[in-house]
N, C-alpha and C positions, 0 to 999 in steps of 0.2 A: 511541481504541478501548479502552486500558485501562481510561477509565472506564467507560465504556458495558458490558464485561465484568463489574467488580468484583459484589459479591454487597451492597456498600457504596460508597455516595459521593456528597459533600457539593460540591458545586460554588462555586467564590470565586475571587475577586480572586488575584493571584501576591502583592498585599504582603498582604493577610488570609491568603495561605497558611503565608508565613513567620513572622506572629507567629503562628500557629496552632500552627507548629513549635516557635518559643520557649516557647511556653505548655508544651504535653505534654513537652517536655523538661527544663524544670523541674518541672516532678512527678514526672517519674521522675528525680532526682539529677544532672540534664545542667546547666548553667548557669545564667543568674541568671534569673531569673522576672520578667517584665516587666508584672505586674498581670493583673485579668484582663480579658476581651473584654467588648465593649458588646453582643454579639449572643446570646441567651440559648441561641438552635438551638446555636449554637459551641461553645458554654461545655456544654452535654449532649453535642456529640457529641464534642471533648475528653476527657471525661469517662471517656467509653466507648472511646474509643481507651486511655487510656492503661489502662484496665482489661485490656483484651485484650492490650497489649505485655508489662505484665506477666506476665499469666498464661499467656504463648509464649516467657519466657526461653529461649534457645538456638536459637529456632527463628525471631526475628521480625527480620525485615529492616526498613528506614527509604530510604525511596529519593528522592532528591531531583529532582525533573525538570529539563528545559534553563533554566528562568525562573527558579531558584532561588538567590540570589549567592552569592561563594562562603565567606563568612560561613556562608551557612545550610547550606551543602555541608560545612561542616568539621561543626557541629553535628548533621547527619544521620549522618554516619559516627560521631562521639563516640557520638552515642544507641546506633548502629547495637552498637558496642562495647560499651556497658552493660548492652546483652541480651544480651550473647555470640551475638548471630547469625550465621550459617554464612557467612563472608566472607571471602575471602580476595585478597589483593592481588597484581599480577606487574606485573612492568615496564612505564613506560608503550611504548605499541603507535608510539605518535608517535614520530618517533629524537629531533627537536628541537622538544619545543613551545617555543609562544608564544604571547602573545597575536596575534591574525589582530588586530584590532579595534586594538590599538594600533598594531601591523606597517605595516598600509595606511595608517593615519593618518601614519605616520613619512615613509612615501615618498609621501604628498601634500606634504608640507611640504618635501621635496625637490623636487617638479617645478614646486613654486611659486615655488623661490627658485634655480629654474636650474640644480641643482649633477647633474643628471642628462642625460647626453647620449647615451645608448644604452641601453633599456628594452624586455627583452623576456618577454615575458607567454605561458604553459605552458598552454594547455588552461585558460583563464580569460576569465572576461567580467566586468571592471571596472567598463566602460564602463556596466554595465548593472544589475548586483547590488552593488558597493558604497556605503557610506553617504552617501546625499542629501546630507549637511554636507559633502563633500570634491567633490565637481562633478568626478570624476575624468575625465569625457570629456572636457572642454573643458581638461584638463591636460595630457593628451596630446599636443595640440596645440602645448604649449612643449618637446617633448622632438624633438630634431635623427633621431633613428634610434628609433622606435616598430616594433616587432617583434611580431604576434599567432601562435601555433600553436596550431589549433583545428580541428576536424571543421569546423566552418561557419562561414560567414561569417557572423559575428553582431555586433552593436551594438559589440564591442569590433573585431571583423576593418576594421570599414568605417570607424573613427573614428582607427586605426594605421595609419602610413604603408605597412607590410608587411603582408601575410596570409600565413602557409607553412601547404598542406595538412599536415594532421595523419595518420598511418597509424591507420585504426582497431584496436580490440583485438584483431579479429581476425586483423588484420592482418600484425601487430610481436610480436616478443617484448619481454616486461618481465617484471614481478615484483608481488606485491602483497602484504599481509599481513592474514591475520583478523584477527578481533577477541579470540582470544587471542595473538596474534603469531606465528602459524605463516607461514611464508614461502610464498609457492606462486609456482611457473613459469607464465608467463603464453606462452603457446605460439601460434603464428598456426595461424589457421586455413585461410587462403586466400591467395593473391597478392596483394600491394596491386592495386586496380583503378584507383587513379587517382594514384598516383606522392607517395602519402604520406610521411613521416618519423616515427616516433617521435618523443617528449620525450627520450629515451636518446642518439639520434644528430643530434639538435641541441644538446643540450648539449657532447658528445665533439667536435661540428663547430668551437665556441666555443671548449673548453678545450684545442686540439690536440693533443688523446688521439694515440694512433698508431693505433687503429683508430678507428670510424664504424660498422660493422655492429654490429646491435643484437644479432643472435642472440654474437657473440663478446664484446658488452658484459654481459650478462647473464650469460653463462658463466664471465668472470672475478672475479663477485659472485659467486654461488651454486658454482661449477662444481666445484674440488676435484679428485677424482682420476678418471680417465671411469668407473669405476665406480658410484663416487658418484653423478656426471650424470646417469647415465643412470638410477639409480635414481628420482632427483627428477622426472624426465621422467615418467616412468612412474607413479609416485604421486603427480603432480602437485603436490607439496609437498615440501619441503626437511627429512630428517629432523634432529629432535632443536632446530627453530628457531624451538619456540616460548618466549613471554616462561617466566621461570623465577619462582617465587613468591619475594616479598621478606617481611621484617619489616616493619612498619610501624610506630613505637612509639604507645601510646596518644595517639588526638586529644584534646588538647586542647581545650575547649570556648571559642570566643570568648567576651570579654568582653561587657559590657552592651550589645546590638544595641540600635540606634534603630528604633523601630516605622517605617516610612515613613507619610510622611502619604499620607492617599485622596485620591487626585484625581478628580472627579464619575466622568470615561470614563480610561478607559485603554486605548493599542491594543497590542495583541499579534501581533505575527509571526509567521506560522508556513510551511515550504515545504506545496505545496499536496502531497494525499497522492497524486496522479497526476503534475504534470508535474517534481515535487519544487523545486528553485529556479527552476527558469524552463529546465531542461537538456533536458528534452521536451517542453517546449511544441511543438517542430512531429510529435511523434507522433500518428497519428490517433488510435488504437487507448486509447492513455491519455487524451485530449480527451473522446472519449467514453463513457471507464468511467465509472459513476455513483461519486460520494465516497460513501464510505464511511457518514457521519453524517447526508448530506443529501440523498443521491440529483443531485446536481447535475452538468450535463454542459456541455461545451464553454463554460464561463465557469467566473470567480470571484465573491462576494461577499463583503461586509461580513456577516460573521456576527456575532449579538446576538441576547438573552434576550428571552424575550416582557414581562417587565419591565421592561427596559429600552427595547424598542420599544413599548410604548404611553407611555410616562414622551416618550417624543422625538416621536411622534405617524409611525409609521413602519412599513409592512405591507412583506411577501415585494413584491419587486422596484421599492420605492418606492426613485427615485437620490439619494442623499445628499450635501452636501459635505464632507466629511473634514476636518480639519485640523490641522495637528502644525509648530508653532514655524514658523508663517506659510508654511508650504507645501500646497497643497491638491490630492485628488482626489475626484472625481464615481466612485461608486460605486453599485451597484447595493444593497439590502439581504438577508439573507434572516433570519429568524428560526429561532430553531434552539433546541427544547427542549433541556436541561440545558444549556446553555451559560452560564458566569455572569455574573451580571449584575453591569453596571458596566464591562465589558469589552467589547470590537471586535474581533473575534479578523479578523485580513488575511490571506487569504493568498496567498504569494508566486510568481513565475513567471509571470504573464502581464501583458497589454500590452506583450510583444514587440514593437519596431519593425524586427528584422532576423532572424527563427524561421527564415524558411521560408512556401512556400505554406500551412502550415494555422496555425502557429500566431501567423503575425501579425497583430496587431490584435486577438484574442482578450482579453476580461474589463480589468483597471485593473490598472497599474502599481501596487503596493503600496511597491514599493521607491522611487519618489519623497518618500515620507514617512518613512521609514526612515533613523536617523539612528541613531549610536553611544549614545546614549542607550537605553537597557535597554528601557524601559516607558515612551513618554513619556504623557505628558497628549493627550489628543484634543478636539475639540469637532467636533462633528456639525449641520447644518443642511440643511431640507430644500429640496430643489427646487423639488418639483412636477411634475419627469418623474418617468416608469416607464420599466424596462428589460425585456423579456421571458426569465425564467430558464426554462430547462429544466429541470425536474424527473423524473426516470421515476418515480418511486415517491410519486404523492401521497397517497396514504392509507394510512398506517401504524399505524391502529386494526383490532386482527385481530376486531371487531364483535362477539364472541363466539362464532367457530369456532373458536377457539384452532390455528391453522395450528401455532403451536410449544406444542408440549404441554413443560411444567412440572410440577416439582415431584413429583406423584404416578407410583409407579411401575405399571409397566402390569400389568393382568390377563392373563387366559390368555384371547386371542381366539378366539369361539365360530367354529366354521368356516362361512360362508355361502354360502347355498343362489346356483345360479348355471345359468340355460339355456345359459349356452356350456359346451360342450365339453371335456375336461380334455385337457392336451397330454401327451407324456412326452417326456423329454428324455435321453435316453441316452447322449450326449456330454457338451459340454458345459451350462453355464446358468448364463448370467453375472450378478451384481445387484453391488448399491452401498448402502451403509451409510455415512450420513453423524452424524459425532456432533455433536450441536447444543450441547455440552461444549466441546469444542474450537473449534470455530469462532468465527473471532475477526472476521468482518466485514469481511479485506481485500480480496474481491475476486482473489487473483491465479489462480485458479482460472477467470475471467471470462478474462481475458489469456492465459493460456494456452492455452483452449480456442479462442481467436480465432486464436492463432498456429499451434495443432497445425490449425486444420479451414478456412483459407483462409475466416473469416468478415470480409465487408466493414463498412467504416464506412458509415451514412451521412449523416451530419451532423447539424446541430442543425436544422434547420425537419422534416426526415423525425422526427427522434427526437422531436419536442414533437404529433408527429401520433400516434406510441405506434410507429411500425416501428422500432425498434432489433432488429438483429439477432442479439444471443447468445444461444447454445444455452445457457447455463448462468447466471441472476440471481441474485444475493446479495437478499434481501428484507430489509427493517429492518421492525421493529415498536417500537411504544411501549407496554407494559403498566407503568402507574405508573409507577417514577425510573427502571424498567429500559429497555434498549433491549437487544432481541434479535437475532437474526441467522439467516436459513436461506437456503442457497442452493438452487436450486432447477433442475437438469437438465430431462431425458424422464423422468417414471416409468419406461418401459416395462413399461408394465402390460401384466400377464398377458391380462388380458380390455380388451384397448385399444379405447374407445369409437371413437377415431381410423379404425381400420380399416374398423367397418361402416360408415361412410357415403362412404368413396372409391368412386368411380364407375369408376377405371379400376384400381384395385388396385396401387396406387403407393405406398402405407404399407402395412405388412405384417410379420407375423412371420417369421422365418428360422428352421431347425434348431434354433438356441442359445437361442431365446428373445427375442430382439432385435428391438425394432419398428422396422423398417428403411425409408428412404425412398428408393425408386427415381426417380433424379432426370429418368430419360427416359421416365418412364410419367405425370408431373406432368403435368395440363392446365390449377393453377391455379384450379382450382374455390373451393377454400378452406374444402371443406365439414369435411374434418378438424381443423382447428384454432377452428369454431366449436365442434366437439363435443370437444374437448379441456377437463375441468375446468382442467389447470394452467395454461393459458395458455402451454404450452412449444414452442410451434409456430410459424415466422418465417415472412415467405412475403417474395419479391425483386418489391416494387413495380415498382421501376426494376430499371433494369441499375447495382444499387450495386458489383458488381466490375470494378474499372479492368483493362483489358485493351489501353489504351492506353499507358498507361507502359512503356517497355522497363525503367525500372529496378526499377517493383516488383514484376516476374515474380520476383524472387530471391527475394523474399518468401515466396513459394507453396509449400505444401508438394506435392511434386508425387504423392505417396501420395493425395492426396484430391481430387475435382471440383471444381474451381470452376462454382458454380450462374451460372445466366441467370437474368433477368426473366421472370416466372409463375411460377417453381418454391417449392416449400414444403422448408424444411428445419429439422432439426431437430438435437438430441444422437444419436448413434452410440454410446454407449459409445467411442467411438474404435476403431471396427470395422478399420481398418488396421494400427491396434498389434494388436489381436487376430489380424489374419491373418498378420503377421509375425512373431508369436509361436507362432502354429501352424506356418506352415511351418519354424522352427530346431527348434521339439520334432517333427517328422514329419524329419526329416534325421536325428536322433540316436532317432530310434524308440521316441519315449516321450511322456507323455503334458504340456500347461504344467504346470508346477510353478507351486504360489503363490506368487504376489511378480511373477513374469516378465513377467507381462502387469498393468501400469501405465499407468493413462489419463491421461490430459494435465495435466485436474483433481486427480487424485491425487499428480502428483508432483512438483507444486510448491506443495500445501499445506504452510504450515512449522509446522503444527499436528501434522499428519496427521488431521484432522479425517475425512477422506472415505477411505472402504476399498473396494475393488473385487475379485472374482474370483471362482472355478467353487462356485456353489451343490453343486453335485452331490460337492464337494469334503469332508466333511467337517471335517477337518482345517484348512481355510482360514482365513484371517482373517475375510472377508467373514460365515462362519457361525456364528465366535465371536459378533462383533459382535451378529449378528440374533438370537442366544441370550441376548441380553441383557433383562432384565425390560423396560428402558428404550426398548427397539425398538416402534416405532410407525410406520404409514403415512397419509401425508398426507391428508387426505380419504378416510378408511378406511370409512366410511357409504356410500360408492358404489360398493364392488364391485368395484373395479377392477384389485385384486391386484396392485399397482407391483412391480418390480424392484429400487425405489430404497426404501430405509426411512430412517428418522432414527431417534435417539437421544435419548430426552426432556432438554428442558434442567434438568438439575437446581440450585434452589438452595440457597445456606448460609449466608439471613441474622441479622443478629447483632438481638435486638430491639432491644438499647438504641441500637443506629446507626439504625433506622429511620427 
């Protein structure tokens, strides 16, 4: 996703990345110069890179990603130092690193050779995510007392002699640390419901602490004097406990790095950007959020460059055989513009053998071929099955409507003429200002809005027929090397096509402005969301809300209806935050203030890309935002006066990167 953002970028190989790195750092005074590149695009866009480093002394950062060794990790920082860029270092966040990769390997070669007779494993699954080369499940097997503490029974609970329920988060008290080291109280939220343990109170049970209660384990870490405590409680973080900034002296730049040799394929790891290592695969709700890059749902594939796939003779869902130092999987493929070529990008977390009802059996094990080896060599052959991917999003050509306006900033819109009606709105009048700046394409705004408004899954053969039901889609576009991003609510348009042609007056404006769907006037006609330009209108085929589970009623938000089969629904603004937000400003006799009323969408964008509140407000954020030159509405030729506006995406390309 940060490439798909940058304004610049050149897509390669992770070892073509690193001497890319060696190159432009020896231009700029960093270490030895390893000749130049065979690729002439390289060698220009080197060029220009180190043009622009220059000429951002003090301001230009060198960031080295997860695939980078750590050779090239000291040389990035070195660089990073020779432009004086804004960097600065604190303690590490880890109390004790290590290497994980040597760690695990250490204690295979222990239970290989018997010197281990009591092994117990924290909120981990071995059995299932470590490296293919150590066969850690079938090692377990030689260990006399195999111990798992885990939320679920998974690949590692079923293959250990023990399984102990694990207390969920919300369950237990703990502790945990950001990512600049600030400590935070990890507080229960509810009663264990099924006579869970902490990792706190099976450790204490092992080490025969004098106490086992986690709430007094954690308090004799953090606790201090009960003023203190109770502070930390309360500001949910532990004052004065984050990392403190260190000296670092200048890095050193390694010596003469070995170019690595090219291997044809290369495969690349990566956790998937929904179920992350394999820890949600049995989530519905992440199964089937579309990814990010590719729109893909409830599976994984072998992602590869359209170069690379005709070079291998290989189209979207043709199954491949894999293979990485005589270990093989059957894999689906999908092609995937900017993706580089030479490369297999895998990713990880699914082919679960022990998830749960949803996500086992889901997409190929990746982690069968996954070995301590970095980057290994691949070779690819094909079948001659197909597998069927789900896609939601197959056409990412905006054909020349520009759905995301760029570049140019807006005119002063002439006002058009309209047979409907003007409203007035003497309260409130809510809208939404999305910046297409900010928006970075994750989706969690999709997730949210599913969890604040009781929206059902319904699987992968409904979603490949196009019924996915979110109120709120992230759209991808391809315009040239860029890939864009707009998410896409209700308008609530002023003049909502939607409304004239309900037959029973079941969508509708209310007071504020809100085009609202009464879910017991729905007869399921479906005549609104044919006349719906955005396509933001979902209707409940089946009966996709499970009403049969006693367990996933916890689920539900109980502020909002859970719909039946026939009925159409849609985005709310999140009309329940709005009404609880009225009724605390009607108890203190005043009117929302801006900020108070935050939609679901809004506040868990980590951009803050999306802005929400009272038009009528001037002061608001919402109406700085639409005072913006850059404010535009979607399908603005059709009259329809949205609620919702965007933010044109502006870009700041560099020509010589072009």
């Amino acid at each position: 996703m940060t490439g798909a953002y940058a304004d610049a970028r050149l897509a390669r190989a992770p070892h073509e990345i690193e001497a890319a790195l060696m190159r432009i750092a020896a231009r700029l005074g960093v270490g030895a110069d390893p000749g130049r590149g065979a690729d002439a695009t390289l060698d220009r866009w080197e060029a220009a890179v180190v043009k622009a480093l220059d000429g951002a002394r003090g301001h230009a950062l060198v960031v080295a990603g997860p695939n980078v060794s750590p050779a090239g990790r000291v040389l990035a920082h070195a660089l990073t130092q020779r432009l004086n860029g804004p960097l600065a270092f604190i303690e590490p966040v880890e109390r004790s690193p290590l290497d994980h990769g040597a760690s695990i390997a250490a204690l295979a070669d222990d239970l290989r050779a018997g010197r281990v007779d009591t092994l117990l494993m924290l909120d981990a699954n071995p059995a299932y995510d470590a490296p293919a080369d150590l066969d850690f499940a079938a090692l377990l097997q030689r260990v006399p007392l195999a111990a798992h503490l885990g939320l679920y029974r998974d690949e590692t609970a079923r293959a250990a002699g023990w399984h102990l329920p694990m207390a969920h988060c919300y369950e237990a008290w703990s502790d945990a640390r950001a990512h600049d080291g600030t400590a935070s109280i990890v507080q229960p939220l509810i009663a264990p419901l099924y006579g869970g343990r902490s990792a706190h109170e099976i450790l204490a049970l092992l080490d025969g602490a004098g106490t086992r209660n986690g709430h007094a384990l954690v308090r004799a870490t953090w606790g201090g004097e009960d003023a203190a405590w109770r502070d930390s409680l309360r500001r949910g973080s532990v004052a004065g406990s984050a990392a403190h900034p260190v000296a670092v002296p200048g890095a050193r730049p390694p010596g003469p790095m070995p170019v690595p040799a090219a291997p044809p394929l290369v495969a690349l790891f990566a956790p998937d950007p929904a179920v992350d290592g394999g820890a949600f695969a049995n989530n519905a709700w992440l199964q089937e959020l579309p990814r990010p890059l590719t729109s893909l749902t409830w599976d994984n594939a072998a992602l590869i460059g359209p170069a690379t796939a005709q070079r291998l003779g290989l189209a979207d869902g043709a199954v491949a055989r894999l293979r990485v130092e005589g270990r093989t999987v059957d894999a689906p493929v999908l092609v995937v513009a900017g993706q580089a070529e030479g490369v297999v990008t895998l990713p990880l977390g699914y082919g679960r053998r022990a998830a749960g009802g949803v996500g086992e059996g889901v997409g190929f094990d990746a982690y069968r071929l996954r070995t301590r080896v970095a980057l290994p060599a691949l070779t690819v052959e094909r079948t001659g099955r197909t597998h069927a991917l789900v896609v939601r999003q197959k056409e990412v050509d905006m054909q020349g409507r520009d759905p995301v306006h760029i570049r140019e900033l807006a005119r002063e819109r002439p006002a058009q003429a309209s047979m409907y009606p003007e409203r007035e709105y003497k309260d409130y009048k809510w809208g939404m200002a999305i910046d297409l700046n900010a928006c970075i394409g994750c989706a969690a705004c999709t997730i949210a809005c599913q969890a604040e408004n009781n929206i059902p899954v319904v699987g992968k053969e409904e979603v490949a027929r196009g019924r996915s039901m979110h109120w709120i889609r992230v759209d991808r576009y391809v315009a040239g090397p860029r890939t864009l991003f707009q998410p896409v609510p209700c308008m609530h348009c002023e003049h909502a096509p939607c409304e004239e042609v309900c037959p029973v007056g079941a969508t509708m404006h209310d007071s504020e402005g809100l085009n609202v769907q009464v879910y017991n006037r729905c007869i399921g006609t479906r005549f609104c969301s044919n006349n719906c330009p955005y396509k933001v209108r979902r209707f409940n085929f089946l009966q996709y809300a499970n009403q049969q589970v006693e367990s996933l009623k916890a689920l539900q938000n109980p502020e909002v209806t859970v719909r039946r089969r026939g009925v159409m629904e849609k985005c709310s603004y999140c009309l329940q935050r709005i009404t609880r937000a009225r009724i605390e400003a009607e108890k203190a006799g005043r009117r929302i203030r801006d900020g108070e009323m935050v939609t679901a969408c809004q506040a868990v964008c980590p951009t803050r890309a999306i802005r929400f509140g009272d038009l009528n407000d001037p002061a608001s954020d919402v109406v700085a935002a639409k005072a913006s030159p850059l404010d535009y509405h979607l399908l603005e030729e059709l009259n329809t006066r949205p609620r919702t506006s965007y933010l044109r995406r502006v870009l700041n390309p560099d020509p010589e990167l072009e």
